[in-house]
C-alpha positions as CSV (number, residue, x, y, z in Angstrom):
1,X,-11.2,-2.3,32.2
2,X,-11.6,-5.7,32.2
3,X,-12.0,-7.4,29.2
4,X,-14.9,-10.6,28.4
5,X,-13.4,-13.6,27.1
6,X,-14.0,-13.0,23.8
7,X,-12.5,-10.4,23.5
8,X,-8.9,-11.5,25.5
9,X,-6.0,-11.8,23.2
10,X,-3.5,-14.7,23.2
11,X,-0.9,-14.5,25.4
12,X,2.0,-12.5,24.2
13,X,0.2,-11.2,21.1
14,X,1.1,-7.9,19.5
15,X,1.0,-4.6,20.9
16,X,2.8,-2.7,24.0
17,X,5.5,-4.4,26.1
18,X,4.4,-4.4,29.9
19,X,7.3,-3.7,32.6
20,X,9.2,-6.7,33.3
21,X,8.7,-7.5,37.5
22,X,11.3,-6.9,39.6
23,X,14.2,-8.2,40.1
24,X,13.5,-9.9,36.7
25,X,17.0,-10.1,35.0
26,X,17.3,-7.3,32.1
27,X,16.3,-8.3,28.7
28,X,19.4,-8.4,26.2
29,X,20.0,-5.4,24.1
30,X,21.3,-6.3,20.4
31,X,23.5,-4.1,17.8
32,X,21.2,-2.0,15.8
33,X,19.6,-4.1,12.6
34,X,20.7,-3.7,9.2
35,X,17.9,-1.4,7.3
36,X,17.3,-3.8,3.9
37,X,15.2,-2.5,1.1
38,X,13.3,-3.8,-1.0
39,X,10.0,-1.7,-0.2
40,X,9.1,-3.6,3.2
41,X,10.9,-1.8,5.8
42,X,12.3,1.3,3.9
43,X,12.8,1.9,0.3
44,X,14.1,-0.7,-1.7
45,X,17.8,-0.7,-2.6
46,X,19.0,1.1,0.5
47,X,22.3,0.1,1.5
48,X,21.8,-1.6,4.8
49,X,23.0,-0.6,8.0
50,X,22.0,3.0,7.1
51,X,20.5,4.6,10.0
52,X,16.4,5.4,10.5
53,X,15.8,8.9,9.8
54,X,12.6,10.9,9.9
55,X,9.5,9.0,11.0
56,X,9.5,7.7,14.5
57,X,12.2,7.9,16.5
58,X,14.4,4.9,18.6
59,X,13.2,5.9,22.8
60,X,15.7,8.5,24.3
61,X,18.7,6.9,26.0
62,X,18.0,3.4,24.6
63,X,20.0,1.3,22.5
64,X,18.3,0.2,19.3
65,X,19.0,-2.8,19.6
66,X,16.9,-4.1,18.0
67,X,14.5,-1.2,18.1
68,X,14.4,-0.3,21.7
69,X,13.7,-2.1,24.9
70,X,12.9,-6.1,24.6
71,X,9.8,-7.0,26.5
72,X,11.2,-10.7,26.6
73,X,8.5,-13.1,28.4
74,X,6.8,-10.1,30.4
75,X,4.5,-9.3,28.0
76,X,1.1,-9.0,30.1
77,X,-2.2,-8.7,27.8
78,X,-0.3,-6.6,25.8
79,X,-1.7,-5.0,22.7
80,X,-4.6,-3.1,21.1
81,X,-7.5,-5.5,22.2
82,X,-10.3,-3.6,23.5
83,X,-14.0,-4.4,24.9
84,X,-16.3,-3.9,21.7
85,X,-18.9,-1.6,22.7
86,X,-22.5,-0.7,20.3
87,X,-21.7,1.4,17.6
88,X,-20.8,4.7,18.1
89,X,-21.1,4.9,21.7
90,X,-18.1,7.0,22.9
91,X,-16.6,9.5,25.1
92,X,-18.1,13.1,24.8
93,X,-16.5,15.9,23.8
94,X,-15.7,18.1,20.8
95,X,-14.5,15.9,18.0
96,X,-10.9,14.9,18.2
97,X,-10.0,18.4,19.0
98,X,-8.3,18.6,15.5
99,X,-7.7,21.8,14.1
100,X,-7.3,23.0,10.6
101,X,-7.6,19.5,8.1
102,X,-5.6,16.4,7.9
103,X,-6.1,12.9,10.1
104,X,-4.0,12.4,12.1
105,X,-2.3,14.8,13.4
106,X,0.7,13.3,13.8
107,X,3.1,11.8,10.9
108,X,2.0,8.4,9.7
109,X,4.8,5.5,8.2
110,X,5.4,6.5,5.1
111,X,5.4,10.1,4.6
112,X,8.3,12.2,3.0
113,X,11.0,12.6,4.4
114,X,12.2,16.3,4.5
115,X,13.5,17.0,0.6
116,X,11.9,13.9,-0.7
117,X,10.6,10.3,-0.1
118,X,13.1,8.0,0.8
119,X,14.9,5.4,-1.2
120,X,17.8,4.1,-2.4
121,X,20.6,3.8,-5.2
122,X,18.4,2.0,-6.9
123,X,14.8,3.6,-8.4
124,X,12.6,0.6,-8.0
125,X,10.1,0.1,-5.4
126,X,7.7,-2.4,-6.2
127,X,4.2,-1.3,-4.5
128,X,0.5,-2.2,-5.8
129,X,-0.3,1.5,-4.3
130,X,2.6,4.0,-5.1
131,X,5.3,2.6,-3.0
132,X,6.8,4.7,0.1
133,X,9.4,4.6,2.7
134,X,7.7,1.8,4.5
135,X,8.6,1.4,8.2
136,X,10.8,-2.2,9.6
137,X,9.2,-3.3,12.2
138,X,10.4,-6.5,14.5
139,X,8.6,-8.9,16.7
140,X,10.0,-9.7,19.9
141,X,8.5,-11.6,22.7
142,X,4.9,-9.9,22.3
143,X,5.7,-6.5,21.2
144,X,6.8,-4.7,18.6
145,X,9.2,-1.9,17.7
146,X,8.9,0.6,14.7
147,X,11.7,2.7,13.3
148,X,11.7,4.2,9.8
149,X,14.0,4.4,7.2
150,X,15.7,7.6,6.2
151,X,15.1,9.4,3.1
152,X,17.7,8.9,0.0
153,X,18.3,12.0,-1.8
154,X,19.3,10.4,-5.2
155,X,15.6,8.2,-5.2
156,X,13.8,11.8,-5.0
157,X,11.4,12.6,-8.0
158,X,13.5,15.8,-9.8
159,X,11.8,18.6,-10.1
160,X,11.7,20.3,-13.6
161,X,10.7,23.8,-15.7
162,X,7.5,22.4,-18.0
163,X,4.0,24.1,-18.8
164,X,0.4,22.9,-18.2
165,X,0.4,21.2,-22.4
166,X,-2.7,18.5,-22.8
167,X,-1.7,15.1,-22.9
168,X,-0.4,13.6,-25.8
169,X,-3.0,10.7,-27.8
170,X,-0.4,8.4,-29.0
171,X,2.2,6.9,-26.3
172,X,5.6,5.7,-27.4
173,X,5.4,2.0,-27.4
174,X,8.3,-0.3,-28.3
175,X,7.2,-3.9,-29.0
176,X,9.7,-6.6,-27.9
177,X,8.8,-8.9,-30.7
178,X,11.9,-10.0,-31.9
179,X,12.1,-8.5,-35.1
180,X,14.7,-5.7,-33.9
181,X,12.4,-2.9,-33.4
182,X,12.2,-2.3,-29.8
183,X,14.5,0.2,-27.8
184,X,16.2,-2.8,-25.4
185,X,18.9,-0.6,-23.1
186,X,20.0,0.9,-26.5
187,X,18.7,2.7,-29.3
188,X,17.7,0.5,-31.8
189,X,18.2,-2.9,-29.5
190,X,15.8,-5.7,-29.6
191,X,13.9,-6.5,-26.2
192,X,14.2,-10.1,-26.7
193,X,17.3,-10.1,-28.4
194,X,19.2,-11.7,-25.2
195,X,16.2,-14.3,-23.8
196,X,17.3,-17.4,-22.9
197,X,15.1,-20.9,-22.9
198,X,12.5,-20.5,-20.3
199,X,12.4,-16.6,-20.4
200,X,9.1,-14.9,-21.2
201,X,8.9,-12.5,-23.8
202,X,8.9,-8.3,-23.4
203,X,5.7,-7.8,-25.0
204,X,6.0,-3.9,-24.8
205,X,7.8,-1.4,-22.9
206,X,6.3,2.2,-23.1
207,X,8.1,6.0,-22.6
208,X,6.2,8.5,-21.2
209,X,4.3,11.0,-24.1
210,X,3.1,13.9,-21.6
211,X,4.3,17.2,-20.5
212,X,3.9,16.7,-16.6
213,X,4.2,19.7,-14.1
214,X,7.8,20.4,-12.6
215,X,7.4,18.2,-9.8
216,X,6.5,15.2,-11.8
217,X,2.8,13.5,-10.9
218,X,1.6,10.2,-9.6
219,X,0.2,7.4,-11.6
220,X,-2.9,5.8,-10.1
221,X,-3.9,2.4,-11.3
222,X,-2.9,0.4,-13.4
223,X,-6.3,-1.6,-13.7
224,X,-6.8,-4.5,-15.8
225,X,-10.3,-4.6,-17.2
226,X,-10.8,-7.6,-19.9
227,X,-8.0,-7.0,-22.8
228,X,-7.3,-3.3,-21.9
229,X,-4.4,-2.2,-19.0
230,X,-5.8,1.5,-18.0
231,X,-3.9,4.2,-15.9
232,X,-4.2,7.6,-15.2
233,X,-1.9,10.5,-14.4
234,X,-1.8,14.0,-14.4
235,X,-4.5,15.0,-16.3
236,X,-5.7,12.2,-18.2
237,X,-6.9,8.5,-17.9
238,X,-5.8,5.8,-20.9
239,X,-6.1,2.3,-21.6
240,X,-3.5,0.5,-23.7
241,X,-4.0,-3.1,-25.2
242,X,-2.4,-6.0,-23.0
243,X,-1.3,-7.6,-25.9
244,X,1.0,-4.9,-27.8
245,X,0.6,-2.0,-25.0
246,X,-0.7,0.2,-27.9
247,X,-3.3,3.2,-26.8
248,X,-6.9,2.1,-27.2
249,X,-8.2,5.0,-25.8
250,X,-7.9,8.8,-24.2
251,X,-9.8,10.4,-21.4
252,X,-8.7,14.1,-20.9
253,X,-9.6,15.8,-17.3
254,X,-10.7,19.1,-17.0
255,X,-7.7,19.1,-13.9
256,X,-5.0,16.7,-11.7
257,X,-6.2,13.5,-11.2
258,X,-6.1,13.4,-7.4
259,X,-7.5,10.2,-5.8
260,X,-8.5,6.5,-7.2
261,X,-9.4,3.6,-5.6
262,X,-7.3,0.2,-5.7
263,X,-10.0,-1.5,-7.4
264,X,-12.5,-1.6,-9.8
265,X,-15.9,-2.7,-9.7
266,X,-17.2,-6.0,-10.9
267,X,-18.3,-4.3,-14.4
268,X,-15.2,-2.5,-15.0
269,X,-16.2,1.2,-14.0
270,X,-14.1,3.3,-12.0
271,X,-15.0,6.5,-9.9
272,X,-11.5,9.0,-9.6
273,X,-10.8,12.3,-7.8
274,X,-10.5,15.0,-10.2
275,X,-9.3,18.4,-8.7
276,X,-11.9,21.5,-9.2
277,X,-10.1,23.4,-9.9
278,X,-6.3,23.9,-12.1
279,X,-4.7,26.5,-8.9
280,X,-2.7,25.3,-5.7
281,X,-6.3,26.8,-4.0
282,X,-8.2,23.6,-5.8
283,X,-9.6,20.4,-4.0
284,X,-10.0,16.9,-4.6
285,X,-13.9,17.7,-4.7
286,X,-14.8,16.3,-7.5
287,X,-16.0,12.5,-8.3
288,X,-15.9,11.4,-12.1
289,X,-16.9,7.8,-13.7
290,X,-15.6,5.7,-16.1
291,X,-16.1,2.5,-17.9
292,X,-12.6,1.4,-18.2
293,X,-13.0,-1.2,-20.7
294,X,-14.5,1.4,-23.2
295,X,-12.9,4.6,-21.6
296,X,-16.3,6.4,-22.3
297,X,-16.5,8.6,-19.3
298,X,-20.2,8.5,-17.4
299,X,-21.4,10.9,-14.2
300,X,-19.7,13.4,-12.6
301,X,-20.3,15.3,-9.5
302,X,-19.3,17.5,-7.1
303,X,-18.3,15.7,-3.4
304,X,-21.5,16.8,-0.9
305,X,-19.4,19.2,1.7
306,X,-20.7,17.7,5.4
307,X,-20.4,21.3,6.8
308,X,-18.0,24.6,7.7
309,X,-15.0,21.6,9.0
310,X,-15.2,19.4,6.1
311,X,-11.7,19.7,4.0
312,X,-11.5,18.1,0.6
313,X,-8.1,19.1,-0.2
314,X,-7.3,14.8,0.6
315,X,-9.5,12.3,0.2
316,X,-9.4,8.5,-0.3
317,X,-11.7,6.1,-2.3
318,X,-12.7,2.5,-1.9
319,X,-15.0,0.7,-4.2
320,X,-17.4,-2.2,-2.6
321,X,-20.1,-3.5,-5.1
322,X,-21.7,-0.9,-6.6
323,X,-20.8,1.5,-4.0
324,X,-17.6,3.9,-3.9
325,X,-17.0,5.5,-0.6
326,X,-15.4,9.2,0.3
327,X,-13.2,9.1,3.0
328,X,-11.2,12.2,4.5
329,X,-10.9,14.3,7.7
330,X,-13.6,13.6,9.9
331,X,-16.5,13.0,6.7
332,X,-17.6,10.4,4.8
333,X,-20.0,10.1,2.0
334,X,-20.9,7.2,-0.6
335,X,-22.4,7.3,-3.8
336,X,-23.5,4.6,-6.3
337,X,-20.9,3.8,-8.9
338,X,-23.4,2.9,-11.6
339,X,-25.6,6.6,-11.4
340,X,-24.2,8.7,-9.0
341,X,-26.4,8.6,-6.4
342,X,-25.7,9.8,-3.2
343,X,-26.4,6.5,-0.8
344,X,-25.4,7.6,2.7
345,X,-23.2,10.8,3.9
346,X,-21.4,11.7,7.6
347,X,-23.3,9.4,10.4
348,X,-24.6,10.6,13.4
349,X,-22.9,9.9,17.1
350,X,-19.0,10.7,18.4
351,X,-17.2,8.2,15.6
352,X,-16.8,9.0,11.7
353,X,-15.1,7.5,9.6
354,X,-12.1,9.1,7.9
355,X,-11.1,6.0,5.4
356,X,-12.6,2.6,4.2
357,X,-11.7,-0.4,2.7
358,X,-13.5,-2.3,-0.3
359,X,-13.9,-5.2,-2.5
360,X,-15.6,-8.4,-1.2
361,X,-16.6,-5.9,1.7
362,X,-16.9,-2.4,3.3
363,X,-14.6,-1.9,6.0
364,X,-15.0,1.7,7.6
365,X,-12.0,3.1,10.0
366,X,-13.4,6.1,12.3
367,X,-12.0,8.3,14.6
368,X,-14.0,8.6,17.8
369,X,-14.5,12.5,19.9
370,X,-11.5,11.7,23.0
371,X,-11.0,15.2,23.7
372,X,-7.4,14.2,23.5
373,X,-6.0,14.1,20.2
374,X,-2.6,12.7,21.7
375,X,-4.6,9.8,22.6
376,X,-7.2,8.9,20.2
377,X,-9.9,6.2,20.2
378,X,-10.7,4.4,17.0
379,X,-13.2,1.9,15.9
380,X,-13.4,-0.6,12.8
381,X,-16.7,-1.6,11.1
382,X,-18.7,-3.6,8.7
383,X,-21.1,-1.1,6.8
384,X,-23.9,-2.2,4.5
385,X,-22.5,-1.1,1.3
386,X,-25.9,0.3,0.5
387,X,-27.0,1.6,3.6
388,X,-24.1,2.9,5.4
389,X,-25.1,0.8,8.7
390,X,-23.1,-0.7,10.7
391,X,-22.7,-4.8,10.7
392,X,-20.6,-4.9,13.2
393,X,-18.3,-2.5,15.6
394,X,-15.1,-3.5,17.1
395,X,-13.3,-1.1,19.5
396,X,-9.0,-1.5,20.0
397,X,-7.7,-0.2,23.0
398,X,-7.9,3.3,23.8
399,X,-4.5,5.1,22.2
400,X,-4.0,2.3,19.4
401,X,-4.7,3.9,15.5
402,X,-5.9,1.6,12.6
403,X,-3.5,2.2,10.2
404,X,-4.4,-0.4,7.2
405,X,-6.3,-3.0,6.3
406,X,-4.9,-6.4,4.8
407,X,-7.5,-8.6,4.2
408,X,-11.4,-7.6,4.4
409,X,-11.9,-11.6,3.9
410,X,-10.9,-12.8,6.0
411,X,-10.3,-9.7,8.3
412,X,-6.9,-8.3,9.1
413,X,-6.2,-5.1,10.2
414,X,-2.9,-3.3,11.0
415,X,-2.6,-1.2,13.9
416,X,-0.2,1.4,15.2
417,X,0.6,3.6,18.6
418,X,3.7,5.6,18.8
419,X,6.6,3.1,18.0
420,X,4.4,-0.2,18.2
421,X,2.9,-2.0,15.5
422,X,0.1,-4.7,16.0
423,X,-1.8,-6.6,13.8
424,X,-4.9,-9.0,14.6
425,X,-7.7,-10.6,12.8
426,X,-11.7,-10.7,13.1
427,X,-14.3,-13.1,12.9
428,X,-17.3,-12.4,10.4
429,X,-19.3,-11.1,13.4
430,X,-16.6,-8.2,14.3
431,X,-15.0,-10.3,17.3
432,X,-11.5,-10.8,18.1
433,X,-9.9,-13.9,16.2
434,X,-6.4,-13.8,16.7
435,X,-3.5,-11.4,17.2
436,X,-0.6,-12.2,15.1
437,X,3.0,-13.3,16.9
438,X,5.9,-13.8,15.3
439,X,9.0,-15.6,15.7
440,X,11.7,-13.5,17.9
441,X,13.8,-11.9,14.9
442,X,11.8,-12.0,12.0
443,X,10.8,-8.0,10.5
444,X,8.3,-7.5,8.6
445,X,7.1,-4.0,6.7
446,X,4.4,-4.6,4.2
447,X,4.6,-2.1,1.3
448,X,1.3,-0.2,1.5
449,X,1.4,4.2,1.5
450,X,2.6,6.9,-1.2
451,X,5.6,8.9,-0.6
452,X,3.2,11.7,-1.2
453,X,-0.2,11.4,0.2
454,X,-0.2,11.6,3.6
455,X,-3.8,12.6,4.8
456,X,-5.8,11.5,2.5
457,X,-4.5,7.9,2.1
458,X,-6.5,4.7,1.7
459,X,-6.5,1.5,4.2
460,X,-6.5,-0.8,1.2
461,X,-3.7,-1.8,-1.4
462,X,-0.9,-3.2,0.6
463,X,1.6,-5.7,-1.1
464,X,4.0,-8.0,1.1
465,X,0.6,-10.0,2.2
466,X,-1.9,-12.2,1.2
467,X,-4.6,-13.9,3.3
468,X,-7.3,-17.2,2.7
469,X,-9.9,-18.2,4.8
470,X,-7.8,-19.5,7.4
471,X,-4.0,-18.6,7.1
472,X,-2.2,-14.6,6.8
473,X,1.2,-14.6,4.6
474,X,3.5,-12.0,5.2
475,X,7.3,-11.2,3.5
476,X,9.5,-10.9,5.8
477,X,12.2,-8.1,5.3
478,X,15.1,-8.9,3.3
479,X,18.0,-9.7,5.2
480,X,20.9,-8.5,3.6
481,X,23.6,-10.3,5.6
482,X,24.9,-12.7,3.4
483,X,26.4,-12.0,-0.4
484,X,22.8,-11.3,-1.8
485,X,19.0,-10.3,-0.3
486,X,16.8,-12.6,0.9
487,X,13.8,-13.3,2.1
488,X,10.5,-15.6,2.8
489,X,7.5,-15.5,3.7
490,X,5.5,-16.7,7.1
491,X,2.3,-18.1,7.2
492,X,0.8,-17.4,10.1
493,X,-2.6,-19.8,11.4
494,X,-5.4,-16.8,11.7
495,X,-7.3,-19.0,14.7
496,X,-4.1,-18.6,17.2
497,X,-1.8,-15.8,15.5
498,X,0.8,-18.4,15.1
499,X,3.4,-19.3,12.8
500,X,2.1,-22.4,10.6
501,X,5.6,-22.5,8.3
502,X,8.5,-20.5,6.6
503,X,9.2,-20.7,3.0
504,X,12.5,-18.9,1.4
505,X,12.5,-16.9,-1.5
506,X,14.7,-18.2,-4.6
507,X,18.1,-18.5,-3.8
508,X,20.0,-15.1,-3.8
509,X,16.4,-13.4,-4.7
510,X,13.5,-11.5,-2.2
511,X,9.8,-12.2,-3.1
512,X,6.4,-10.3,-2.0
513,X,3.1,-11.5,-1.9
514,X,0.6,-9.7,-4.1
515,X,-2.9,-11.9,-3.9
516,X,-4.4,-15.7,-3.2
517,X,-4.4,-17.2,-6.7
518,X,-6.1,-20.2,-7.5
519,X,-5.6,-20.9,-3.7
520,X,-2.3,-20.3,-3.7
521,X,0.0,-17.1,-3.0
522,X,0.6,-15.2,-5.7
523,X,4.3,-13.7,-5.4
524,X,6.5,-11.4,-7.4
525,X,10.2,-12.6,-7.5
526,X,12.0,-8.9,-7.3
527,X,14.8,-8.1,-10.3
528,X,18.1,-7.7,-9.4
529,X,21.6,-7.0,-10.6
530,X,21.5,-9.0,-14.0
531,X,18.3,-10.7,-12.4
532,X,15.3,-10.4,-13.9
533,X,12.0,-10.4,-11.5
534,X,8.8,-12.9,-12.1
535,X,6.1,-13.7,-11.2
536,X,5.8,-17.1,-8.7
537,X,3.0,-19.1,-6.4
538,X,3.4,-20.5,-3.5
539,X,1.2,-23.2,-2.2
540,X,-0.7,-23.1,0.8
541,X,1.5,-25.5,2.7
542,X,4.3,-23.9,2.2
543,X,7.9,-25.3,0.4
544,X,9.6,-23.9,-2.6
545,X,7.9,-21.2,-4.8
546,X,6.8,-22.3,-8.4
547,X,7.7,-20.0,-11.2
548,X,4.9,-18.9,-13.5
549,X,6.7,-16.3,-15.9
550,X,10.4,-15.6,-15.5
551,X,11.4,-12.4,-16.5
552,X,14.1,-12.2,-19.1
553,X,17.6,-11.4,-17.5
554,X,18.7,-9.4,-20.6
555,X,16.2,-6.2,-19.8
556,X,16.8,-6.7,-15.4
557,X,18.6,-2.9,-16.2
558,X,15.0,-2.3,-17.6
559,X,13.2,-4.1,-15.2
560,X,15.1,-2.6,-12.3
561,X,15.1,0.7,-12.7
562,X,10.9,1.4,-12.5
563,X,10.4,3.8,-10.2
564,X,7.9,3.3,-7.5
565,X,7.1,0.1,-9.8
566,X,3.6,-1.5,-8.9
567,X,3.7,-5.0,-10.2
568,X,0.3,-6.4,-12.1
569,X,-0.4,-10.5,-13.1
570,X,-3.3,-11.1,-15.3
571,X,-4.2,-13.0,-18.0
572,X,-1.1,-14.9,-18.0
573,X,0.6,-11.6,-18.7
574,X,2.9,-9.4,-15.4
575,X,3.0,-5.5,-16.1
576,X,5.3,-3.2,-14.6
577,X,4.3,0.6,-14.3
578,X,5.8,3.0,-12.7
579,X,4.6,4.5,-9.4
580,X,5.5,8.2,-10.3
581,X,7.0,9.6,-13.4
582,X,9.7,13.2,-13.7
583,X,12.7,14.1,-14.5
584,X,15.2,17.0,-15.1
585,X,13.5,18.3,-18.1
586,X,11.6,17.5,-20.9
587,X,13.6,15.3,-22.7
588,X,14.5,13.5,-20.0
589,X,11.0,13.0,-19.2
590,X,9.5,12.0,-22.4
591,X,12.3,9.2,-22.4
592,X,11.2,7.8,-18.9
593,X,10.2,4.4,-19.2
594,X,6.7,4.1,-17.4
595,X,5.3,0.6,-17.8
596,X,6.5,-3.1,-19.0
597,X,4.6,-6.1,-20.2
598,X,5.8,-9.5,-20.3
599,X,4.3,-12.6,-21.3
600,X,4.7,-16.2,-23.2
């Protein structure tokens, strides 16, 4: 179908590699890639060089080099750029043909691996959302290749024997003040006992204070909402002072906290997933709010089912004004965060939306009826927050999935299909900006999916990116060549999907873009062996990255060894938490360190 000229992508832009003519002279084949860590392309600490394992495989008979066949110049109009029809005018046919739940049907980046997620020697993976076994992904010519990372037996959570006991009301906290009273690597050692000139202070380091399941549980936030740091796990929701990290407050669920969205809203209330039920039979059908800054716990309801076909057993949140969207296997409903009220449910017509995005806007990701659920159609839109309507409707091509979304302002959207990866950018009105093209060679893998949520995940929450009005930063993957990892980070222009500049991380040191601050790039400087992490900006012109708070090198050990670790700045202040807490047994467990404060 041929495309109008607003909708034509750049030249060589993302997306499949076309056939080079013939006689055309064979593009090279290279020596498969090293596999860094670091939470990009696999999980962080992975020695490199170690094979992909389960996620997408390298194409039969082809060297991986790197990552499969090289489209070189050939690429043709590659990508996932499609004509953008009215909304919801599709194919006919039953929806998706998808039996039982779960979209997609196939195994998205990020997923398990069999016995575990993957990872490293190391237990850190810094992630905003609970970091997974991300997939590395290169840019060559105008396509890209995917492989994924195998799974790392000693980075899987360890089951353990415990009972269903309430939550504890009074954490563990050990203030690094100086005075010799917090725990340090040691019993007894102070926090701050080795800082150096320059170093911020450990304001707090917490343990863990509740009996979990056997298999561990995820922790969903953390939020910061005024002078309170709030996350949930399990089967409670707390907020802790920034200051000292002592507990300001306990909300007990009635069952597992099951979904939360990455962010508040403007006011500080919250709308979670709380299971309805305490058996493996229950569903995350159940909405509660909260006002996190006073941890006072407002409305709760049960999710509206959209029929017979409408399984709540995964869902995924988003929160956009006053409006938190329910996204999950072929339904959707929304429901005002300040009462409750249901605003809009499933729409009518062949595409629904399975997952949004929030914040400054709603971005909705549906799945359109094909017929063909090997080759799916998908749609992106701009909903009225209030009304559910659509804004705006852009169609990719058919086949090509939207997998996340980076920025809703300025727009930009990763896509996937099979082993490629694409990403582009809109305009306000829903039309094609750019597609993003990389230099030959560099790999990117932002950080974005849990380990353990694999239907029900959210679009939003990716670290590894940032995006302003005009330009999309992106880490690349550590390359792990030389004596130490490295990294930097690419600006790209979002009006021609080019490169604009490079900037390398601190020597002997990887960074990741977490937000725009200020109008500049937020970064996190990751810990390393006797390194400890920080927090950093970058300006928007690129050059050297300014430190803000420089983590102390005497609690890197500490630091380090988070696991899953999402990485919050506010306030002056960076928190560390961990992404997922277990252990071998109980006393293991209630000595797990699960979240970090530093400070000046």
């Amino acid at each position: 179908m041929t495309q109008p000229p607003s909708q034509q992508p750049p030249q060589g832009g993302f997306g499949a590699p076309q056939e080079p003519p013939p006689g055309s002279p064979q593009p090279p084949q290279g020596p498969p890639p090293a596999q860094p860590g670091y939470g990009y392309p696999q999980a962080p600490g992975q020695p490199p060089g170690q094979a992909p394992g389960y996620g997408y495989p390298q194409q039969p008979g082809q060297a991986p080099g790197p990552y499969g066949q090289q489209p070189g110049p050939y690429a043709q109009q590659p990508g996932p750029y499609g004509q953008q029809p009215g909304p919801y005018g599709q194919q006919p046919g039953p929806y998706g043909q998808q039996p039982g739940y779960g979209y997609p049907q196939q195994q998205y980046p990020g997923a398990p691996a069999p016995g575990g997620p993957g990872g490293g020697s190391s237990k850190r993976k810094p992630a905003l959302v609970i970091g997974a076994a991300a997939a590395a992904l290169l840019v060559i010519g105008g396509g890209i290749f995917l492989a994924t990372s195998g799974g790392d037996d000693d980075k899987k959570p360890i089951a353990k024997e415990s009972g269903d006991a309430e939550p504890s009301t009074s954490p563990s906290v050990n203030e690094g003040s100086g005075d010799g009273d917090g725990e340090g690597r040691g019993t007894g050692d102070d926090l701050n006992a080795g800082r150096k000139a320059g170093e911020a202070k450990v304001l707090w380091l917490q343990k863990n204070d509740i009996d979990l399941p056997r298999n561990g549980a995820d922790v969903y936030g953390p939020w910061v909402v005024g002078d309170t740091i709030v996350k949930g796990m399990y089967r409670s929701v707390s907020g802790y002072s920034v200051a000292d990290g002592k507990q300001k407050w306990t909300l007990k669920l009635p069952a597992d906290l099951c979904a939360a969205p990455a962010q508040t809203a403007d006011n500080g209330k919250i709308v979670i997933g709380v299971k309805n039920g305490t058996t493996d039979k229950a569903d995350c059908a159940d909405l509660q709010m909260i006002d996190l800054d006073t941890g006072k716990a407002g409305w709760k309801k049960s999710i509206k089912k959209n029929g017979t076909w409408d399984f709540l057993s995964d869902i995924s949140l988003a929160i956009s004004g006053d409006t938190v969207t329910v996204g999950r296997t072929g339904n959707s409903n929304a429901y005002r965060v300040s009462d409750g009220k249901e605003l809009f449910g499933k729409p009518s017509g062949n595409c629904q939306p399975f997952a949004f995005a929030g914040g400054a806007k709603l971005i909705a990701a549906s799945n359109c009826r094909t017929g063909d659920v090997d080759n799916p159609q998908h749609q992106i839109q701009e909903l009225d927050p209030a009304t559910g309507k659509p804004r705006w409707t852009y169609q990719p091509k058919r086949g090509w999935e939207i997998d996340r979304v980076y920025s809703v302002n300025p727009l930009v959207v990763s896509l996937k299909k099979d082993k490629e990866w694409s990403v582009l950018s809109l305009k306000q009105n829903g039309t094609l900006r750019s597609g993003i093209v990389s230099d030959k060679g560099d790999k990117f893998a932002p950080d974005c999916g849990s380990a353990f949520a694999i239907f029900g995940k959210s679009l939003d929450g990716c670290t590894g990116v940032a995006a302003d009005a005009n330009t999309f930063y992106m880490a690349t993957a550590p390359d792990s060549s030389g004596t130490a990892r490295t990294n930097k980070v690419v600006a790209f222009d979002l009006n021609t999907g080019k490169p604009k500049w490079k900037a390398a991380a601190p020597a002997e040191r990887t960074v990741k873009p977490l937000r725009m601050e200020g109008g500049n790039v937020l970064l996190y400087v990751e810990s390393g062996y006797e390194k400890g992490g920080g927090i950093a900006t970058l300006a928007p012109t690129g050059g050297a990255p300014r430190m803000l708070l420089r983590h102390p090198a005497s609690t890197a050990e500490i630091e380090n060894d988070f696991y899953n670790s999402k990485i919050v700045y506010a306030g002056g202040r960076s928190f560390i938490a961990s992404g997922r807490v277990s252990a071998r047994n109980d006393k293991e467990e209630l000595e797990t360190k699960t979240m970090m404060a530093f400070g000046n």
